[in-house]
C-alpha positions as CSV (number, residue, x, y, z in Angstrom):
1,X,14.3,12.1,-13.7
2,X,12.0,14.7,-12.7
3,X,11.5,15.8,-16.6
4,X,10.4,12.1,-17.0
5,X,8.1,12.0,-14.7
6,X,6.5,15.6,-15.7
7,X,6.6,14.1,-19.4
8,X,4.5,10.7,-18.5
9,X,2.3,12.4,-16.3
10,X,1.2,14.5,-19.2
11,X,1.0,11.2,-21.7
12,X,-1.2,9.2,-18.4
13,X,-4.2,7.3,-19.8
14,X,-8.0,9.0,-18.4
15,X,-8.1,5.4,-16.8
16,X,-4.5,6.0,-14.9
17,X,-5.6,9.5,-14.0
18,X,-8.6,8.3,-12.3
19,X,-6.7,5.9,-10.5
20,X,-3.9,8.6,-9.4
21,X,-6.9,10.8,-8.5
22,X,-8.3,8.1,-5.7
23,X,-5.0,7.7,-4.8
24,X,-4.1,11.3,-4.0
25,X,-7.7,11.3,-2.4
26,X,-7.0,8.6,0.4
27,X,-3.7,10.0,0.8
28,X,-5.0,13.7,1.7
29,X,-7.4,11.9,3.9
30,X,-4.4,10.3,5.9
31,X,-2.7,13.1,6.2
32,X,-5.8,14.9,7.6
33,X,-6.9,12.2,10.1
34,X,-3.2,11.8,11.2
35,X,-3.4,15.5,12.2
36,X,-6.4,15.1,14.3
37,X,-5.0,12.1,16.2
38,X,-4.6,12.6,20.1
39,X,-3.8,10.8,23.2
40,X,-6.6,8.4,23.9
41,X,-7.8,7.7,20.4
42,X,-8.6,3.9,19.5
43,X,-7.7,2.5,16.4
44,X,-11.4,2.1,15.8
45,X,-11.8,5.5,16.5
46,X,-9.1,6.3,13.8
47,X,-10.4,3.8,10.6
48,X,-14.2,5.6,11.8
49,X,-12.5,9.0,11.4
50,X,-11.0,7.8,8.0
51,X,-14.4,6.5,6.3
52,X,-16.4,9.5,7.4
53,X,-13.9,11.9,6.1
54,X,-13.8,9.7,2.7
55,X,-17.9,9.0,2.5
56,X,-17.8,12.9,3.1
57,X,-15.9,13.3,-0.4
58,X,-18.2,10.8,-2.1
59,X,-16.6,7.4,-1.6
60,X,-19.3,5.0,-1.8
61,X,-17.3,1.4,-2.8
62,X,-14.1,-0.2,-0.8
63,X,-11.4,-2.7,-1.8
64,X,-11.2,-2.7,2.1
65,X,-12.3,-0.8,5.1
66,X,-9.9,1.4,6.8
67,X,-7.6,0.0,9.1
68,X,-5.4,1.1,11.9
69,X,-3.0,-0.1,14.0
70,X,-1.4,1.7,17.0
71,X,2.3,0.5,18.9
72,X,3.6,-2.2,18.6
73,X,0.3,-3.9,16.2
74,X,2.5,-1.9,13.6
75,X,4.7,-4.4,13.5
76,X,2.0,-7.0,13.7
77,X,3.5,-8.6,17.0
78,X,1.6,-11.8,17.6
79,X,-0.3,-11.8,15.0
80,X,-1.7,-15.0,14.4
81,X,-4.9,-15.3,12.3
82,X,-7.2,-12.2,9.9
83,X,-9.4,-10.9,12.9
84,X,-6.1,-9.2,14.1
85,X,-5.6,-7.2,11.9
86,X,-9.1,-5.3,12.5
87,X,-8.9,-1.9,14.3
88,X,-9.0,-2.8,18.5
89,X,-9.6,-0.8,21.4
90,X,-5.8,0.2,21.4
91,X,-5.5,4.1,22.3
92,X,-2.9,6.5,21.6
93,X,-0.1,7.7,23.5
94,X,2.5,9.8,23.3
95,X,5.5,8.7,20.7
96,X,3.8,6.1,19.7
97,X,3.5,5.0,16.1
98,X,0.5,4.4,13.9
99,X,-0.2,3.0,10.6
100,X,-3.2,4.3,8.5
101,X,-4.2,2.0,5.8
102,X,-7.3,2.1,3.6
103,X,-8.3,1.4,0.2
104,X,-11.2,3.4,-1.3
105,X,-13.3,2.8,-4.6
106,X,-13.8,6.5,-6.4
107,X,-15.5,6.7,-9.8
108,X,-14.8,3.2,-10.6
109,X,-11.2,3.9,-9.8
110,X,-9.7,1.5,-6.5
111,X,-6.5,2.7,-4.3
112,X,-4.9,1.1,-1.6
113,X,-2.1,3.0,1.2
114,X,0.0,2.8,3.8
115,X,0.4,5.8,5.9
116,X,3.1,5.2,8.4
117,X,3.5,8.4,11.4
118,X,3.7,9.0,15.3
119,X,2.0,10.6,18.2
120,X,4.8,13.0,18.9
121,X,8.8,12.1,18.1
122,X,9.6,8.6,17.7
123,X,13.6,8.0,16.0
124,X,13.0,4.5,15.2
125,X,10.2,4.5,13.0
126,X,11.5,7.4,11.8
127,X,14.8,5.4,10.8
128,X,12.6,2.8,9.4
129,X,10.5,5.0,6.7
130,X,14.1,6.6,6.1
131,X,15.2,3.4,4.9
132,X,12.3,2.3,3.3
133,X,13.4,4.7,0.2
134,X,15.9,2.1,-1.0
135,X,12.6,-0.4,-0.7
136,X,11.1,1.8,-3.5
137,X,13.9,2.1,-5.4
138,X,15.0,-1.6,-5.8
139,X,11.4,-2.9,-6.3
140,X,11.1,-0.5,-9.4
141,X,14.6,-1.5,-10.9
142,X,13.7,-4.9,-10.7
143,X,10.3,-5.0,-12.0
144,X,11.8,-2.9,-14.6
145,X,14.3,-6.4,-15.4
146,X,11.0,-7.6,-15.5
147,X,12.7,-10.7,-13.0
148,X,10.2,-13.1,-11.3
149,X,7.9,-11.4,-8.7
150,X,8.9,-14.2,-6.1
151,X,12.5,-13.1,-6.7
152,X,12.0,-9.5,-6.2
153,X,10.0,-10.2,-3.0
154,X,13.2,-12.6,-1.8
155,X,15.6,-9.5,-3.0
156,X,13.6,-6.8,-0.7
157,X,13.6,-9.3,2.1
158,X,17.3,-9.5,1.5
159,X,17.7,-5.9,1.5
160,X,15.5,-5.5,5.0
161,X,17.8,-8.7,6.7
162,X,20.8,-6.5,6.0
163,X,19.7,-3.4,7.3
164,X,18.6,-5.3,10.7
165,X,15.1,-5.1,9.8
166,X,12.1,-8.3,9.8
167,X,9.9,-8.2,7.1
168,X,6.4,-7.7,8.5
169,X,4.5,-8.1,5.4
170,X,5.0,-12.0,5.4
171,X,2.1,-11.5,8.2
172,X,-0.1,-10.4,5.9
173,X,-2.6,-13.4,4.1
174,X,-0.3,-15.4,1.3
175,X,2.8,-13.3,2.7
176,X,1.9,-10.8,0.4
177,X,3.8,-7.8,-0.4
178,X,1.1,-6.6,-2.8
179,X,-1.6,-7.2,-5.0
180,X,-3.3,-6.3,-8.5
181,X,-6.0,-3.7,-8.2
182,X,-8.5,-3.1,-11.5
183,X,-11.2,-0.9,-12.3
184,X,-14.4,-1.6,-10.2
185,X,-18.4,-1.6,-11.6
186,X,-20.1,1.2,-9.7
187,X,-23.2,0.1,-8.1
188,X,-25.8,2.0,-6.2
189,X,-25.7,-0.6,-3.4
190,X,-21.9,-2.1,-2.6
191,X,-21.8,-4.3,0.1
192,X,-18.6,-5.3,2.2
193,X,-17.7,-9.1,3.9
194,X,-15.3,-9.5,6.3
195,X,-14.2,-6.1,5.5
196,X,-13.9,-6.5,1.8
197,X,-15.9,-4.8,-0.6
198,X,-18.0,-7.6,-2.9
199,X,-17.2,-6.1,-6.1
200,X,-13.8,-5.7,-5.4
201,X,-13.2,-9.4,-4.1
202,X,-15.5,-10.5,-7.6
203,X,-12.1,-9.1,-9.6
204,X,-9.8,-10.3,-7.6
205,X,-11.2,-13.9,-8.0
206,X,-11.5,-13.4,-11.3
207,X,-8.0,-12.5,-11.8
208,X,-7.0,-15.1,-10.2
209,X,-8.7,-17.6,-11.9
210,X,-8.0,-16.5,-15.4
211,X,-4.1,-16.0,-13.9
212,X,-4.4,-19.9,-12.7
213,X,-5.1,-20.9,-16.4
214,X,-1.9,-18.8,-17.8
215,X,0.2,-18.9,-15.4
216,X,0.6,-15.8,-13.5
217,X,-1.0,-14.8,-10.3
218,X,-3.0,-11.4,-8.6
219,X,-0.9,-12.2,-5.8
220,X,2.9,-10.9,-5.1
221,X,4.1,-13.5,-2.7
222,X,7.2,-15.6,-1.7
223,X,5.3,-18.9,-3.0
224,X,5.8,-20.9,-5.8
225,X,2.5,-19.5,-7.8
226,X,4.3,-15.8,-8.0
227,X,7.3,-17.2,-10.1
228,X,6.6,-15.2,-13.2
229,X,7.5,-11.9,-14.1
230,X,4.9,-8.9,-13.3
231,X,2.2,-9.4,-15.1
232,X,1.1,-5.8,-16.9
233,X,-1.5,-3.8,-14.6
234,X,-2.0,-1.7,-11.6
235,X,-0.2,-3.5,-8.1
236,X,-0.9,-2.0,-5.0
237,X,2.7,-2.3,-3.3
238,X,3.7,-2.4,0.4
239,X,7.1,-3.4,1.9
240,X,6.4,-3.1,5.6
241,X,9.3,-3.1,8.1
242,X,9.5,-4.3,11.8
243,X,12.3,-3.3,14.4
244,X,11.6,-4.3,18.2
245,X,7.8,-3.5,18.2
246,X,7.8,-0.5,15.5
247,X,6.6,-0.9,12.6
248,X,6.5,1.2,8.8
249,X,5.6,0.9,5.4
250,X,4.3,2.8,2.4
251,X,1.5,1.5,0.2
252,X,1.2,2.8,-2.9
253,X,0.4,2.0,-7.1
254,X,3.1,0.3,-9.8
255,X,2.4,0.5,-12.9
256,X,3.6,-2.3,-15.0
257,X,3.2,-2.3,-19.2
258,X,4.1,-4.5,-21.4
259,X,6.6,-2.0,-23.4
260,X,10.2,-2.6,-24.2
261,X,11.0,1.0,-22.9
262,X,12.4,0.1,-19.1
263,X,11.5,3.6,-17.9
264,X,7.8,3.0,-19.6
265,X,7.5,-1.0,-18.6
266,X,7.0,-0.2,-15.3
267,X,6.7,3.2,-13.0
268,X,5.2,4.7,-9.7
269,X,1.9,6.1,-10.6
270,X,2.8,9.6,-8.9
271,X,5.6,10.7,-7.2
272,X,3.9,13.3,-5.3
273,X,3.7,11.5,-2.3
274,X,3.7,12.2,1.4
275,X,6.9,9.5,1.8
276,X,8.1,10.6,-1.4
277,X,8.2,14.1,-0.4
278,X,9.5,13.0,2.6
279,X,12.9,11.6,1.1
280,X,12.9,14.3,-1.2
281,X,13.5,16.9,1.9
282,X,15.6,14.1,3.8
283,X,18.0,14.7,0.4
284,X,17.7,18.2,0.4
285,X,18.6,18.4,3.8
């Protein structure tokens, strides 16, 4: 597995390099604001700390503003309408868990991830990125069997029922567990509404539209208009796990193609990820 992964890294298209490249970028940045997190930090505080440390390295365009969400908002308790899910006034304390999420625009190239992590020790969302491995695995074998998106989605749901788990991505808009990102027009001046950048929304419209006339859908959701199988492209995926007011996920880029190879119809776009990583020394271990 590892050879095959070294091998179609090499073969990677200049357009799924760049996209890899943003990737990696709002990854690193993650990583370094979860390392300056402390007690008393708000969520606000945390997505400001993430799109200085991006605009720093250039990034200029967003699919969406950072986001974060501290306790038990990780698991989206009582969520009821969009304006939750903006950063709040919620500080950080000790063991409690955060979520880092953002979605930059580098170079015309747009990522979207999920960085799940605690203030200090906390076992149960440890437990739950720990199981979230098997998330990864079965969404890739099944998009591989190139089966309907609605029935993947139902089959991961399946999967979190029977490890005691809710799914917490049904809170999300549409219920979705992910959505199709594209290449973005750089523009001097990108404007954002509601959190969203313009350019970025443009495409998703688009996609959806020209998806509405032959029958697929931008949209990876439990509903009726994602019963077809995954429609070649980038999809920024995110099963997201709730246990008793701790929440996890990982966000991160499939690649689906249309070839009849199943290890080339559809992939992770990099496997050198933090979560990745993470399992990797879990199996080690």
């Amino acid at each position: 597995m590892a050879g095959d992964t070294k091998r179609r890294t090499t073969q990677l298209s200049a357009d799924l390099l760049g996209f890899r490249e943003v990737q990696r970028l709002a990854y690193a940045c993650a990583e370094a604001v979860a390392a300056q997190l402390r007690p008393g930090v708000t969520e606000r505080e945390a997505a400001r700390m993430q799109r200085e440390w991006l605009r720093e390295r250039g990034v200029r365009d967003w699919f969406h503003l950072p986001f974060a969400w501290f306790g038990d908002r990780t698991a989206f308790v009582n969520f009821k309408i969009p304006l939750q899910f903006f950063p709040t006034n919620r500080k950080l304390e000790p063991g409690m868990p955060f979520i880092l999420d953002m979605a930059p625009v580098h170079k015309g190239y747009a990522a979207d991830i999920g960085y799940s992590g605690s203030l200090g020790l906390n076992p149960v969302q440890d437990r739950l990125m720990s199981d979230l491995r098997e998330h990864r695995e079965l969404i890739l074998e099944q998009a591989r069997e190139r089966r309907p998106l609605r029935e993947i989605y139902e089959n991961v749901e399946r999967l979190m029922n029977r490890q005691g788990y809710a799914n917490r991505h049904r809170a999300y808009p549409f219920g979705v567990i992910a959505h199709k990102i594209d290449r973005v027009k750089e523009r001097r001046w990108s404007p954002t509404a509601f959190g969203f950048g313009t350019q970025s929304l443009k495409g998703l419209a688009s996609d959806a539209l020209r998806g509405h006339r032959e029958g697929w859908s931008p949209l990876w959701s439990p509903y009726r208009f994602s019963d077809h199988p995954p429609q070649p492209g980038l999809w920024a995926v995110e099963p997201h796990l709730g246990f008793r007011g701790t929440g996890a996920k990982f966000e991160e880029i499939l690649v689906v193609t249309d070839s009849r190879d199943p290890e080339e119809s559809a992939f992770w776009l990099d496997d050198d990820l933090p979560h990745v990583r993470r399992w990797a020394e879990e199996k080690t271990a």
